[in-house]
C-alpha positions in Angstrom: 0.0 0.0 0.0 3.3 2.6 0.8 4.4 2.1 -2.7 1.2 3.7 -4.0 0.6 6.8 -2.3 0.5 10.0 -3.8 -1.5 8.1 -6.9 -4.2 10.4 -8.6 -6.4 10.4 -11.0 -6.4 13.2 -13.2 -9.9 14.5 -15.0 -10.1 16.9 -18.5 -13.2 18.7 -19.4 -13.0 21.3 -22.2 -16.5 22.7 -23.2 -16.8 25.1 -26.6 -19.7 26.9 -27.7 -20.3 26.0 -31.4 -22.1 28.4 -33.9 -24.0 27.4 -36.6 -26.1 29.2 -39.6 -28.7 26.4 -38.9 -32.6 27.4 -39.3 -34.2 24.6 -37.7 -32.8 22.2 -34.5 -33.2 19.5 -37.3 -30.3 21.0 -39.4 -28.3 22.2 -36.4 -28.4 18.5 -35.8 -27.4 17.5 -38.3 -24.5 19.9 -39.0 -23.1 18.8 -35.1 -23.8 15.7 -34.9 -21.3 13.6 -37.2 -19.1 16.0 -36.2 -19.2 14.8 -32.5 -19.4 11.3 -33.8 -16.1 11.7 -36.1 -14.7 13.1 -33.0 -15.8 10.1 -30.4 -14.3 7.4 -33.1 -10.9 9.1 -33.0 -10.1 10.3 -29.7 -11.3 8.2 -26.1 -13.0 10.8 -24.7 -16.6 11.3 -24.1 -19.2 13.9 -25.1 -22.4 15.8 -24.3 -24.4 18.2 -25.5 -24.8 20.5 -22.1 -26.5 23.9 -22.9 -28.6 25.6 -26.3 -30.4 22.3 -27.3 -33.5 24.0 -28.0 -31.6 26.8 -29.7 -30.7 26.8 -33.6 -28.0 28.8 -33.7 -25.3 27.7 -30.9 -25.0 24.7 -28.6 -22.6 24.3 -25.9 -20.9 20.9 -25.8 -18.3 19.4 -23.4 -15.7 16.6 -23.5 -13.8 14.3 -21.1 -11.1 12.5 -20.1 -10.0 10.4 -17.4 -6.5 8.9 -17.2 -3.3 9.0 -14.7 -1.0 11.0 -16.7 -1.8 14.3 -16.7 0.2 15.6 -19.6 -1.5 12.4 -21.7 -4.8 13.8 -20.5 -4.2 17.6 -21.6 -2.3 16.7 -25.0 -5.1 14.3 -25.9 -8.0 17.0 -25.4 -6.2 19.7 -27.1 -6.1 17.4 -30.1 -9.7 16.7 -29.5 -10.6 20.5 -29.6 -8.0 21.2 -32.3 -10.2 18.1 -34.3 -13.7 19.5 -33.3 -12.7 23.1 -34.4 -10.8 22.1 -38.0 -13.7 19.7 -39.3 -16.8 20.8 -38.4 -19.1 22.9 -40.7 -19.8 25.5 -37.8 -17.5 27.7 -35.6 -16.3 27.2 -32.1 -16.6 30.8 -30.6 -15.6 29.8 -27.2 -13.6 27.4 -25.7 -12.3 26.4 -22.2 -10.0 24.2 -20.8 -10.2 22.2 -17.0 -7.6 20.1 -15.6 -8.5 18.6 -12.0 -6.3 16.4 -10.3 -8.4 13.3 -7.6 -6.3 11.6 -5.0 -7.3 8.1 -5.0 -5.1 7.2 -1.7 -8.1 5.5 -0.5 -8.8 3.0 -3.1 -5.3 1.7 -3.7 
């Protein structure tokens, strides 16, 4: 148990408000969506939609990653945004970056 203390698990989130010229939620949709999907295929993190859902013209969408290196972690979301913001047929107007660090000293 000594040899593991100090172990953390370390959490990304980046969340980006994407823009679109959509006139329905159908085409909005549709202009995100394989986007995302694209984006899930080539990079293990996860996604959600989390704000504007009921909006046409912006959504607000947030991905993840969990791992225990936290320079892996960072590198591999910045690619992730660097993806969503280079192929997707709208534009990210804002984007933000969270790095949290979880001691798991109790579990191991």
């Amino acid at each position: 148990m000594g040899q593991n203390r100090g172990m953390k698990a370390y959490l990304g989130l980046y969340t980006a408000r994407i823009e679109t010229k959509a006139q329905s939620l159908k085409e909005k949709r549709a202009l995100i969506r394989p986007t995302l999907e694209r984006l899930k295929a080539r990079f293990p993190v996860s996604v959600a939609r989390l704000h504007g859902l009921d909006a046409w013209h912006y959504e607000v969408v947030g991905i993840s990653l969990l791992g225990n290196d936290p320079a892996w972690v960072e590198e591999t979301l910045r690619a992730a945004a660097r993806f969503l913001e280079e192929n997707g047929p709208f534009r990210v107007a804002l984007g933000a970056f969270y790095l949290e660090a979880y001691d798991l000293d109790g579990l191991v």
